[in-house]
PAZA-991613 format. One record per atom (N, C-alpha, C, O, CB): chain; atom name; z, y, x. Coordinates in Angstrom, 2 decimals. Glycine has a CB too. Example, Ala and Ser with C-alpha at 12.3 -4.5 7.8 and 13.67 -1.06 7.14 Angstrom:
2
+------+------+---------+---------+---------+
| unit | site |      pz |      py |      px |
+------+------+---------+---------+---------+
|    A |    N |    7.80 |   -5.69 |   13.19 |
|    A |   CA |    7.80 |   -4.50 |   12.30 |
|    A |    C |    7.80 |   -3.30 |   13.20 |
|    A |    O |    8.46 |   -3.32 |   14.24 |
|    A |   CB |    9.05 |   -4.47 |   11.31 |
|    A |    N |    7.08 |   -2.25 |   12.85 |
|    A |   CA |    7.14 |   -1.06 |   13.67 |
|    A |    C |    7.87 |    0.03 |   12.90 |
|    A |    O |    8.04 |    1.14 |   13.41 |
|    A |   CB |    5.72 |   -0.60 |   14.08 |
+------+------+---------+---------+---------+
% end
This chain:
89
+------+------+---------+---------+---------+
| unit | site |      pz |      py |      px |
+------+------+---------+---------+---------+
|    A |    N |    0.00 |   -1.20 |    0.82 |
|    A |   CA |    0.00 |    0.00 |    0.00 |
|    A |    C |    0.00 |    1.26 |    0.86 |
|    A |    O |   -0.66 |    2.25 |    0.54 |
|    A |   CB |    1.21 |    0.00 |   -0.93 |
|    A |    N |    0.86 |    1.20 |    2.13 |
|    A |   CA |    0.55 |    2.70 |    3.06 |
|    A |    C |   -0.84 |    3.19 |    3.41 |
|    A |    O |   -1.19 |    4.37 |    3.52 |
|    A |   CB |    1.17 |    2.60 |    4.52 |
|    A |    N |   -1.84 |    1.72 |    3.64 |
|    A |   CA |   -2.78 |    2.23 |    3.94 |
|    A |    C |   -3.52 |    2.64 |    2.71 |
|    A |    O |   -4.33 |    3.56 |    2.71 |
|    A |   CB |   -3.35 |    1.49 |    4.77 |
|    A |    N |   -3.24 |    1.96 |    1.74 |
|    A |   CA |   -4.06 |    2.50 |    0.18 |
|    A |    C |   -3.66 |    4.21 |    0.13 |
|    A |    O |   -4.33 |    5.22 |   -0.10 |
|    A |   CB |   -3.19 |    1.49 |   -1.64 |
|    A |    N |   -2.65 |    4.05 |    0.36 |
|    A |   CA |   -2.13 |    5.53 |    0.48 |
|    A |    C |   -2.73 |    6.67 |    1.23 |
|    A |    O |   -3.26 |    7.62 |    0.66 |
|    A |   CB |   -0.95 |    5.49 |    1.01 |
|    A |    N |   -2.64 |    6.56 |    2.33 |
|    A |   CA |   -3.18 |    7.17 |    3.25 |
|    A |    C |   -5.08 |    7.25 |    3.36 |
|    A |    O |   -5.72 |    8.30 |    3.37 |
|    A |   CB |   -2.46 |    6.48 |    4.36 |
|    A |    N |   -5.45 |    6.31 |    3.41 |
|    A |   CA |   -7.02 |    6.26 |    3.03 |
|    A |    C |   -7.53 |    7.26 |    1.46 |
|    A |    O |   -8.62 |    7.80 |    1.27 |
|    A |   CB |   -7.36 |    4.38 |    2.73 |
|    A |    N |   -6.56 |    7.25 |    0.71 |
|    A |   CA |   -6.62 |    7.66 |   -0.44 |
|    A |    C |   -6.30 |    9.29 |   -0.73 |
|    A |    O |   -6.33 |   10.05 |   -1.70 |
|    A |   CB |   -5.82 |    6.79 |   -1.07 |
|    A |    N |   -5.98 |    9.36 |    0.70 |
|    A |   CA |   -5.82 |   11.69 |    0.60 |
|    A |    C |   -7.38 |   11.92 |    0.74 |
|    A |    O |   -8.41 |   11.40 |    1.17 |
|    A |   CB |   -4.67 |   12.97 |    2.61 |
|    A |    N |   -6.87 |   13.03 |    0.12 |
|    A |   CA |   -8.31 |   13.97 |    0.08 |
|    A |    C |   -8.94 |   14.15 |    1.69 |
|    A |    O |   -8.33 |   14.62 |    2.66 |
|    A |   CB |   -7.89 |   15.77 |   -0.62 |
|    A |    N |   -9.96 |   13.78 |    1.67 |
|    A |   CA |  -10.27 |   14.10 |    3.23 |
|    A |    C |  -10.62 |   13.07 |    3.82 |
|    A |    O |  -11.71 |   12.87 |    4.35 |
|    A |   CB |   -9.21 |   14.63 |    4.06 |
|    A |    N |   -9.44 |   12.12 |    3.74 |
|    A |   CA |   -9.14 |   10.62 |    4.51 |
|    A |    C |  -10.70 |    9.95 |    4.86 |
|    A |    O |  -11.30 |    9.82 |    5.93 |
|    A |   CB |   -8.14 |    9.37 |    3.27 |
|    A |    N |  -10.94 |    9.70 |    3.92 |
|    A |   CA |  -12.45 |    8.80 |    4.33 |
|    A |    C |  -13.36 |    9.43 |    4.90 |
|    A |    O |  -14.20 |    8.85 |    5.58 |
|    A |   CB |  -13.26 |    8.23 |    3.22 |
|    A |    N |  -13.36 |   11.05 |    4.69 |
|    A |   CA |  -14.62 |   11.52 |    5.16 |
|    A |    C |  -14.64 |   11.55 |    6.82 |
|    A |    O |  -15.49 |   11.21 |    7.64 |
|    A |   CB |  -14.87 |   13.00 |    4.52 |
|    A |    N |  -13.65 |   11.98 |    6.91 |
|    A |   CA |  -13.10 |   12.12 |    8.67 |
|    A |    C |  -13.11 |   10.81 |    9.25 |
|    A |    O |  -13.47 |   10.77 |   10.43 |
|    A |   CB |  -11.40 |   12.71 |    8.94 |
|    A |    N |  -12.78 |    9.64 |    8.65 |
|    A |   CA |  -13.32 |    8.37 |    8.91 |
|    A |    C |  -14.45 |    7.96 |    9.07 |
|    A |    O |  -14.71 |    6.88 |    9.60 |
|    A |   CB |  -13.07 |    7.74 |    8.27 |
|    A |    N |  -15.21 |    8.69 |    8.67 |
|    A |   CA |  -16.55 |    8.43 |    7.95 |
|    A |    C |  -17.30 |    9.21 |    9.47 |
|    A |    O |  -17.85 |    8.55 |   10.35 |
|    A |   CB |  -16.82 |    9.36 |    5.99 |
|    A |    N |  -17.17 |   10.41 |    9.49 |
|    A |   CA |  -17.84 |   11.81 |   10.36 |
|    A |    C |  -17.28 |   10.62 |   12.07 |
|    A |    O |  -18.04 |   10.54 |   13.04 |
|    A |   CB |  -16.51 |   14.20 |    9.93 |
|    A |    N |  -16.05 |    9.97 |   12.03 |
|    A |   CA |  -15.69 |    9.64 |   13.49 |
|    A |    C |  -16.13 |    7.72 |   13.83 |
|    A |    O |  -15.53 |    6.84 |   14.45 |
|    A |   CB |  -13.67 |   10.05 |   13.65 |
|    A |    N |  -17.49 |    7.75 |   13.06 |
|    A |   CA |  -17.64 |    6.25 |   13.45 |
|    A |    C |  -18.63 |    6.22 |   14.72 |
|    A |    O |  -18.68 |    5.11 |   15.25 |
|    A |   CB |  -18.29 |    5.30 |   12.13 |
|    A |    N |  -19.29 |    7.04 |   15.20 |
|    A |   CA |  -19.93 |    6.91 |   15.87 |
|    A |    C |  -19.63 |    7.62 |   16.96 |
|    A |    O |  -19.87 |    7.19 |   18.08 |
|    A |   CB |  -20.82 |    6.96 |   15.43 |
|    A |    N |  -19.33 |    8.30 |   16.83 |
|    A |   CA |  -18.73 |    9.26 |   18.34 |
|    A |    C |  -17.94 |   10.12 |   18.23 |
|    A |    O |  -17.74 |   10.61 |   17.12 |
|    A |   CB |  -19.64 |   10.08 |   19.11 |
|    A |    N |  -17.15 |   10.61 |   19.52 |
|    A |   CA |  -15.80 |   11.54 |   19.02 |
|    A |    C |  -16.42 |   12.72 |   19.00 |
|    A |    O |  -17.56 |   13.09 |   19.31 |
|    A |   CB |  -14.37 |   11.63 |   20.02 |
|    A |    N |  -15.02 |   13.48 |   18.37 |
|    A |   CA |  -16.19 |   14.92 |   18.18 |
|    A |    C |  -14.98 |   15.98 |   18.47 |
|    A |    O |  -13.89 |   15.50 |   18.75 |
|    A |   CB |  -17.16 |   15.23 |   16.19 |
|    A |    N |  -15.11 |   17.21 |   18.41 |
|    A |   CA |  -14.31 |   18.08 |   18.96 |
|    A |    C |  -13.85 |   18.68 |   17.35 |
|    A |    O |  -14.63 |   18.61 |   16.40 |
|    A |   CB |  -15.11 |   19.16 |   20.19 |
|    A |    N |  -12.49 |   19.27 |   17.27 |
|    A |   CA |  -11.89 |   19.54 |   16.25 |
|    A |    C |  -12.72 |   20.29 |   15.58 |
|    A |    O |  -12.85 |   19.80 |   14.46 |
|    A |   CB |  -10.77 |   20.00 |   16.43 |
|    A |    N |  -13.66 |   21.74 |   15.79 |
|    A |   CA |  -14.68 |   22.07 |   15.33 |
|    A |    C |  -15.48 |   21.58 |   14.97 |
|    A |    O |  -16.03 |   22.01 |   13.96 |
|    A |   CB |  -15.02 |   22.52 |   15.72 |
|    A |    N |  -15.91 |   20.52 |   15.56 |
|    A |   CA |  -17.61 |   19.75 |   15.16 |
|    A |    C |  -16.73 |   19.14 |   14.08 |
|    A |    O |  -16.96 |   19.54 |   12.93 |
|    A |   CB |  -18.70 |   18.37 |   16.52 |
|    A |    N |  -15.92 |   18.37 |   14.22 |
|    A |   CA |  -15.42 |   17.18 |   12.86 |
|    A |    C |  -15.13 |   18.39 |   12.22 |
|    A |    O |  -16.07 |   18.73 |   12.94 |
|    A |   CB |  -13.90 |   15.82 |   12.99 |
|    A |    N |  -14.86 |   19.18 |   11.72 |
|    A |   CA |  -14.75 |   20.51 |   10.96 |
|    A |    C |  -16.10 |   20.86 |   10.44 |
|    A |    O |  -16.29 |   21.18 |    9.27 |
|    A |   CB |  -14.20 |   21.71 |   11.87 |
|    A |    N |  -16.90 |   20.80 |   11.22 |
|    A |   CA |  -18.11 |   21.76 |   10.32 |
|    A |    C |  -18.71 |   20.33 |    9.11 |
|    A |    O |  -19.02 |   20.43 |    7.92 |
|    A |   CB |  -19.89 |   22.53 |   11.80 |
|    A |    N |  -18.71 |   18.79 |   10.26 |
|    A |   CA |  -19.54 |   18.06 |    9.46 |
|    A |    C |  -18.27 |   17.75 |    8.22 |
|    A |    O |  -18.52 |   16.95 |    7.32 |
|    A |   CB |  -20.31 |   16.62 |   10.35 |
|    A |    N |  -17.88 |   17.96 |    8.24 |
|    A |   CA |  -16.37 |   18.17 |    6.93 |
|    A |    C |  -16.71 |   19.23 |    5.79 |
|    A |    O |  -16.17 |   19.52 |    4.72 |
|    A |   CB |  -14.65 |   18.97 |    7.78 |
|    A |    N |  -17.57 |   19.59 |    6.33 |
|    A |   CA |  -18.48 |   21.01 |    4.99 |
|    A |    C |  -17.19 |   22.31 |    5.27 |
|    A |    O |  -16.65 |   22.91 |    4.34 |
|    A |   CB |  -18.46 |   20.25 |    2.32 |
|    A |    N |  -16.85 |   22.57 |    6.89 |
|    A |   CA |  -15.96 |   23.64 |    6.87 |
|    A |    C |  -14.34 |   23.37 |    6.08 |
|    A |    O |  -13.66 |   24.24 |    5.52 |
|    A |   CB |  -16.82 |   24.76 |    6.13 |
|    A |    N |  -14.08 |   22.29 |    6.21 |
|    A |   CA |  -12.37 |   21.80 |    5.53 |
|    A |    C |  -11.82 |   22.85 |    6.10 |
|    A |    O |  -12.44 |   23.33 |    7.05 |
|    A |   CB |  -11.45 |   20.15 |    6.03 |
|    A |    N |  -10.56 |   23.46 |    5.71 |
|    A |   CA |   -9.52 |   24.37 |    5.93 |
|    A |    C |   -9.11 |   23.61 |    7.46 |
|    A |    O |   -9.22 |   22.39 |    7.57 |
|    A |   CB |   -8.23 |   24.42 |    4.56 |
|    A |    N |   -8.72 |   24.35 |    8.42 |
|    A |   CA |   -8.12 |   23.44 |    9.50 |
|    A |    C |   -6.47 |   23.28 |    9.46 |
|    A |    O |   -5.77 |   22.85 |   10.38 |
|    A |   CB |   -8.55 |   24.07 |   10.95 |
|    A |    N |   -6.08 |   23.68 |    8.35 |
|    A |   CA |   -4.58 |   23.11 |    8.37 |
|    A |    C |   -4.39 |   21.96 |    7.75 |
|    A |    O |   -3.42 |   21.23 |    7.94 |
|    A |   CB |   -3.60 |   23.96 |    7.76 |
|    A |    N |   -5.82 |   21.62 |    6.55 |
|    A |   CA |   -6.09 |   20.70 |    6.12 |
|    A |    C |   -6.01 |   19.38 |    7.00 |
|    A |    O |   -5.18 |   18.48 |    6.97 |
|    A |   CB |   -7.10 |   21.00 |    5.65 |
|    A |    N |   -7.55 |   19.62 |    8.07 |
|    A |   CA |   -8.20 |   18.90 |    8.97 |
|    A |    C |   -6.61 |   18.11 |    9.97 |
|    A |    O |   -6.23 |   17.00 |   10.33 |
|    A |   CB |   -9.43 |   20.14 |    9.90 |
|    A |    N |   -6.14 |   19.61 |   10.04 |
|    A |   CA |   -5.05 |   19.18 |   11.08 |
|    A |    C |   -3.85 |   18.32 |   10.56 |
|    A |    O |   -3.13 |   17.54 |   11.18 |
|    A |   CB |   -4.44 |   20.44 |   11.70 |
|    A |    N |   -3.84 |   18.52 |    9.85 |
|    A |   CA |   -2.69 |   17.19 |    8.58 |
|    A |    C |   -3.11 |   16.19 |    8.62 |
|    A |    O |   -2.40 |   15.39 |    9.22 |
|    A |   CB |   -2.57 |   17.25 |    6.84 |
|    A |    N |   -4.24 |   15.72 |    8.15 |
|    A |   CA |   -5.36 |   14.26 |    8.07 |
|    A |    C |   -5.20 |   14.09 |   10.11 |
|    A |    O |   -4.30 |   13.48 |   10.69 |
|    A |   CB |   -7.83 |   14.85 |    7.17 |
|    A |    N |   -5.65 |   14.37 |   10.36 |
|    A |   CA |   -5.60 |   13.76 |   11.98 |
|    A |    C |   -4.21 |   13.72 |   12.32 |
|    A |    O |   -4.02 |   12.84 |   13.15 |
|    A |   CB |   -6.40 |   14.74 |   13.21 |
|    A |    N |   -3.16 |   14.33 |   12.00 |
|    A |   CA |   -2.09 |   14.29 |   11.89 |
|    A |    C |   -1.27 |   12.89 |   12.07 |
|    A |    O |   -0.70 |   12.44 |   13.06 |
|    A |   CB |   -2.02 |   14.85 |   10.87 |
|    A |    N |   -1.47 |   12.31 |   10.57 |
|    A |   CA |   -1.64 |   11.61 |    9.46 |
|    A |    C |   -2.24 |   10.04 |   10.37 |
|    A |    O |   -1.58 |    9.07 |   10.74 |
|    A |   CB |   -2.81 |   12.55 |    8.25 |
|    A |    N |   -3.55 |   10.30 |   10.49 |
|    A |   CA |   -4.53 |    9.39 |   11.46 |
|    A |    C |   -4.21 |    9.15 |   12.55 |
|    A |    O |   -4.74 |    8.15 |   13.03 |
|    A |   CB |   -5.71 |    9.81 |   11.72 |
|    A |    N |   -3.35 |    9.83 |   13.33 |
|    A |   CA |   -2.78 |    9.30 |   14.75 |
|    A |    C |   -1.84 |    8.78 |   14.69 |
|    A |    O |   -1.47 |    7.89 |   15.46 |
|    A |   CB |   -2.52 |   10.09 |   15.71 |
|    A |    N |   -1.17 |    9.27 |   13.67 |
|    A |   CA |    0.65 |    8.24 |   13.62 |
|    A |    C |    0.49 |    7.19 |   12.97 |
|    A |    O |    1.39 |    6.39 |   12.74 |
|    A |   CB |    2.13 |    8.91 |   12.75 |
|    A |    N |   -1.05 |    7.06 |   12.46 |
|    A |   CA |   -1.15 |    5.88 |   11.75 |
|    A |    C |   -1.95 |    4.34 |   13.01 |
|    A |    O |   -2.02 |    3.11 |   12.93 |
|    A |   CB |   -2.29 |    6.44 |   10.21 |
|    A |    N |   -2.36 |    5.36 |   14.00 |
|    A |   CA |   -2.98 |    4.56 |   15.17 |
|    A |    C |   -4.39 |    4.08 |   14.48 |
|    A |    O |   -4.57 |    2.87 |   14.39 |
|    A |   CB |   -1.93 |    3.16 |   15.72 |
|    A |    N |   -5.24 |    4.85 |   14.08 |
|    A |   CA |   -6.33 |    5.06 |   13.44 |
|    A |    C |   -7.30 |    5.54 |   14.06 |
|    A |    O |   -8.34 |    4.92 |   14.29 |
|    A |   CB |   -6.17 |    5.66 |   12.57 |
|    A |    N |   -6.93 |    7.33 |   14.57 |
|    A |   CA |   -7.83 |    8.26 |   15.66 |
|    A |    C |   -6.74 |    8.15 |   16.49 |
|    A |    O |   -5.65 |    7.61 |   16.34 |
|    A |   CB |   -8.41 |    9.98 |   15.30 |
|    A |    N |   -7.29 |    8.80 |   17.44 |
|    A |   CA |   -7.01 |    9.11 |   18.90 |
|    A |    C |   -7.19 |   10.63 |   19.75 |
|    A |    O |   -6.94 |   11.40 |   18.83 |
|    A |   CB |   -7.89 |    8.18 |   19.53 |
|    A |    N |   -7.34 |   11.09 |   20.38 |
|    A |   CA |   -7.34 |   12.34 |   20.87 |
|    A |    C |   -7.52 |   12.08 |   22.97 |
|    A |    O |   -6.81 |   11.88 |   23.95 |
|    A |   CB |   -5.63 |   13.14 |   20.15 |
|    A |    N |   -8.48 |   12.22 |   22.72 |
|    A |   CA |   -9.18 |   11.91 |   24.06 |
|    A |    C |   -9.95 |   13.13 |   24.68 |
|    A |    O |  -10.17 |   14.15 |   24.03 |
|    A |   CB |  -10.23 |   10.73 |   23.85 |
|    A |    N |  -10.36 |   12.95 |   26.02 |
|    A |   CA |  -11.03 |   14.24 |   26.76 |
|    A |    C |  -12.25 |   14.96 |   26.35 |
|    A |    O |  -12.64 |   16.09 |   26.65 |
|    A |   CB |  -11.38 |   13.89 |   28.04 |
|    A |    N |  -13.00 |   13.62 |   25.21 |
|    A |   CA |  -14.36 |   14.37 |   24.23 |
|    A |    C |  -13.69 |   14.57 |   22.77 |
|    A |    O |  -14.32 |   14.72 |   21.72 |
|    A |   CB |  -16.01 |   13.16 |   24.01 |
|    A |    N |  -12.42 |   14.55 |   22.93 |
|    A |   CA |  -11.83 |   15.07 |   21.04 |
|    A |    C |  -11.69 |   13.80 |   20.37 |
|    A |    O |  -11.72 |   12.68 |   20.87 |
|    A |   CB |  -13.18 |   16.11 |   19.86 |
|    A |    N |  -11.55 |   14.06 |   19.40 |
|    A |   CA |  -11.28 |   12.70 |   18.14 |
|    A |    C |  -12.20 |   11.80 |   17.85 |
|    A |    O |  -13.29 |   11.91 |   17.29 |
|    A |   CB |  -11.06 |   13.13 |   16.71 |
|    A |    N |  -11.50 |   10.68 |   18.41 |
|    A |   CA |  -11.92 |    9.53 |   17.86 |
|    A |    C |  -11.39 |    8.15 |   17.48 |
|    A |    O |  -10.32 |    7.69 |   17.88 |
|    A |   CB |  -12.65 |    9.36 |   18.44 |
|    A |    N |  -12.34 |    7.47 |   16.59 |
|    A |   CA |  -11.62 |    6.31 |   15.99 |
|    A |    C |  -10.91 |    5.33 |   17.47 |
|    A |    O |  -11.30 |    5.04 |   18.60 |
|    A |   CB |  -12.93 |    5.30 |   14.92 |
|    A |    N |   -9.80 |    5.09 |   16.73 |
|    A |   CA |   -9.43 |    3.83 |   18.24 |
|    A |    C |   -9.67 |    2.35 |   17.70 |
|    A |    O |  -10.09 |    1.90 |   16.63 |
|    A |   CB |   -7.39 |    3.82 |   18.87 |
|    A |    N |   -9.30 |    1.86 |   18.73 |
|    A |   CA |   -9.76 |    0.41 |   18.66 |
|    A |    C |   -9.37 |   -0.38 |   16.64 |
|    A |    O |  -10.13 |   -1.14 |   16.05 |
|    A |   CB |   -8.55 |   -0.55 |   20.25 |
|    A |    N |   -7.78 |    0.26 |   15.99 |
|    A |   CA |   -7.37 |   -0.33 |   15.01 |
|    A |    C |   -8.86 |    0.78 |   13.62 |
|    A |    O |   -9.39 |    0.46 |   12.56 |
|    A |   CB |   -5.23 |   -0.08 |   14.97 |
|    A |    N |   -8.91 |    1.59 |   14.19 |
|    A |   CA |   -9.73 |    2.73 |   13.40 |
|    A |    C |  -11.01 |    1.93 |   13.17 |
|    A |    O |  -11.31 |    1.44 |   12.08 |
|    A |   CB |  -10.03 |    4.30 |   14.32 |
|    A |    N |  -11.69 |    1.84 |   14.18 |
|    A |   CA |  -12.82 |    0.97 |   14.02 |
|    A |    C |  -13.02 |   -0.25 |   13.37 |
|    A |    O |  -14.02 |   -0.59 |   12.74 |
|    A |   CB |  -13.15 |    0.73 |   14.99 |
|    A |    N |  -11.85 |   -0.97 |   13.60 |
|    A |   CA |  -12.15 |   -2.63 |   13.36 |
|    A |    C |  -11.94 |   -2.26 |   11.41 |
|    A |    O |  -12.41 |   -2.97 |   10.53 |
|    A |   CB |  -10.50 |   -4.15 |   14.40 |
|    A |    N |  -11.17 |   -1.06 |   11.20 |
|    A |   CA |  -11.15 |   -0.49 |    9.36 |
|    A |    C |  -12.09 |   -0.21 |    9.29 |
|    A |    O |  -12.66 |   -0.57 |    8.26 |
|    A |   CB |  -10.35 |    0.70 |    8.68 |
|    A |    N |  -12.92 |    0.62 |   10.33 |
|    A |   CA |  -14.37 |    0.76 |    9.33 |
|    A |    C |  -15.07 |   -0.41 |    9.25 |
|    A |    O |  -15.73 |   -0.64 |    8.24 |
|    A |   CB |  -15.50 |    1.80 |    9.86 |
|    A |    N |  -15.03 |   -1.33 |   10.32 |
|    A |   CA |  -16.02 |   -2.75 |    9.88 |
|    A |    C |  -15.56 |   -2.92 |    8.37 |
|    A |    O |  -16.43 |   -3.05 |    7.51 |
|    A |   CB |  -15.64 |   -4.45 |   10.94 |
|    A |    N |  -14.14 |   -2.92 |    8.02 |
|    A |   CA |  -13.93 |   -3.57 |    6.72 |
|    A |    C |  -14.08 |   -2.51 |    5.62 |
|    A |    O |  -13.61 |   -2.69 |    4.50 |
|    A |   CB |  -12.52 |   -4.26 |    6.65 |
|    A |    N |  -14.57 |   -1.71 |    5.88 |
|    A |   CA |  -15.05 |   -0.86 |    4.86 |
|    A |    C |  -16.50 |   -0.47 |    4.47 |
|    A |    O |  -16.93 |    0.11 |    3.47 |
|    A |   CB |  -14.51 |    0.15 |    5.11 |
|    A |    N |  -17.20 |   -1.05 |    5.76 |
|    A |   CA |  -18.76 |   -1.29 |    5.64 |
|    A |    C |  -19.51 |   -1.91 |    4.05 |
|    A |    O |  -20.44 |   -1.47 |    3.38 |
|    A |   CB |  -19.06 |   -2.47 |    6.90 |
|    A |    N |  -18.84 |   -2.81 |    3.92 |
|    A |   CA |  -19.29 |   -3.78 |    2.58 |
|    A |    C |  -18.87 |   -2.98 |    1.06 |
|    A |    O |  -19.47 |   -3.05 |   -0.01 |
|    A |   CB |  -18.29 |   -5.49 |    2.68 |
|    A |    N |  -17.51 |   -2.15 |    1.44 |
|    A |   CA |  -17.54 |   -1.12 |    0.16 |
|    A |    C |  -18.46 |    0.07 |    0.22 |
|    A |    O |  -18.97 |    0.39 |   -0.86 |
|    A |   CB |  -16.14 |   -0.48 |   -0.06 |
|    A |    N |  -18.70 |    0.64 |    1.06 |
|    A |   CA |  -19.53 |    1.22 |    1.16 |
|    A |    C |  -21.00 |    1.00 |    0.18 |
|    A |    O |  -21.50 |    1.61 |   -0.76 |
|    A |   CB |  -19.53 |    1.11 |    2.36 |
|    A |    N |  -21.51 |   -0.73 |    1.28 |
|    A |   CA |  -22.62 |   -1.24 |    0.16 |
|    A |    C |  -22.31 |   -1.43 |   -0.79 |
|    A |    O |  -23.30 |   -1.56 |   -1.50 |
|    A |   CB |  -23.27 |   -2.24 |    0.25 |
|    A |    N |  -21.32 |   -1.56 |   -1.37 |
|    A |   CA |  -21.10 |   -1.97 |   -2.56 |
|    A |    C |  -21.51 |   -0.74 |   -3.59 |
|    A |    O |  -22.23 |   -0.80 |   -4.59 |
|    A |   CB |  -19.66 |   -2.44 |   -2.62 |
|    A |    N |  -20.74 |    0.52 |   -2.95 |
|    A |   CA |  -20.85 |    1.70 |   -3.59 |
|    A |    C |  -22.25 |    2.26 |   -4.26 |
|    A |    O |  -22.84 |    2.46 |   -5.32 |
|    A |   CB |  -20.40 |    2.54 |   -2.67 |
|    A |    N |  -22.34 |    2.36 |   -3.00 |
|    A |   CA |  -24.47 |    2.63 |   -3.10 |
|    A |    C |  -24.94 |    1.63 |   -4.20 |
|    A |    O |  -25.17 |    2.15 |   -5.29 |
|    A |   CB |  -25.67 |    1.98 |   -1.23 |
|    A |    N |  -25.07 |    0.63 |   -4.14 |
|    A |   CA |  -25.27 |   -0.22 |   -5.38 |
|    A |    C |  -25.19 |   -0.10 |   -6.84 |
|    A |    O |  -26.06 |   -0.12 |   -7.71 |
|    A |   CB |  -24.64 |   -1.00 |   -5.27 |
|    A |    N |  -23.80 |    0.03 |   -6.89 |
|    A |   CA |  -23.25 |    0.46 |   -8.00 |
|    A |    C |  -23.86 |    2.37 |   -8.38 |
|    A |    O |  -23.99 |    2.97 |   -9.45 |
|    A |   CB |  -21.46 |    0.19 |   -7.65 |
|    A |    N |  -24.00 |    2.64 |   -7.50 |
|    A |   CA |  -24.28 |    4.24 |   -7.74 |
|    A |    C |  -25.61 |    4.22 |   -8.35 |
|    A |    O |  -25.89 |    4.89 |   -9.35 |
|    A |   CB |  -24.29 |    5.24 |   -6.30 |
|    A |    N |  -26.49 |    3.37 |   -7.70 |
|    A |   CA |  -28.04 |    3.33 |   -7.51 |
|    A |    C |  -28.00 |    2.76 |   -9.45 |
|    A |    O |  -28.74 |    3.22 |  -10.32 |
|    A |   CB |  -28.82 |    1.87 |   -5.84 |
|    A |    N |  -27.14 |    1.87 |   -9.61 |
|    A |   CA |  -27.18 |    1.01 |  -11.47 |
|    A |    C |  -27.09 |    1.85 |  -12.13 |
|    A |    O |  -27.75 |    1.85 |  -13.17 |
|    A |   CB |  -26.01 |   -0.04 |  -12.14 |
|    A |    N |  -25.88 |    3.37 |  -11.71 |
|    A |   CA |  -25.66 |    4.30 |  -12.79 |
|    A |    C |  -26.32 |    5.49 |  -12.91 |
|    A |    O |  -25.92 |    6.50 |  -13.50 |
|    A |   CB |  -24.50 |    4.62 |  -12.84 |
|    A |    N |  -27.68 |    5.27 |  -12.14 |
|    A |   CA |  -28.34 |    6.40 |  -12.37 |
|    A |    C |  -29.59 |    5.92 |  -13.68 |
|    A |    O |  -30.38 |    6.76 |  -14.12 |
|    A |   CB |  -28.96 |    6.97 |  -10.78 |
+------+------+---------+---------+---------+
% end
């Protein structure tokens, strides 16, 4: 349930989402965030490091080793989503 929790703030997935492929600097994960408030941004990474999720390294934020192996398991909801999105149009 913590992680239902936590995955489940406003923000949560997208910043998950923006840090699967490479780290990015608090600005860059900010802009591709559509400009989030940065007290916002800074709560969610907050949030994401004490959760051992992101990380904070010499190129900025990124997923760590437990961060990543969540997005593998979130890959298939993802497809799932699109699917389901694609029926209700």
């Amino acid at each position: 349930m913590q992680l239902l929790d936590l995955v489940g703030r406003r923000w949560t997935l997208r910043i998950l989402w923006e840090l699967r492929d490479a780290s990015l600097s608090f600005r860059a994960l900010r802009e591709r965030c559509d400009d989030l408030s940065p007290s916002v941004l800074n709560a969610r990474l907050a949030e994401l490091r004490d959760a051992g999720l992101v990380e904070l390294g010499d190129e900025g934020y990124a997923l760590s080793a437990e961060g990543r192996a969540l997005g593998q398991h979130l890959l298939p909801l993802d497809a799932w989503a699109r699917r389901w999105a694609a029926r209700r149009r």
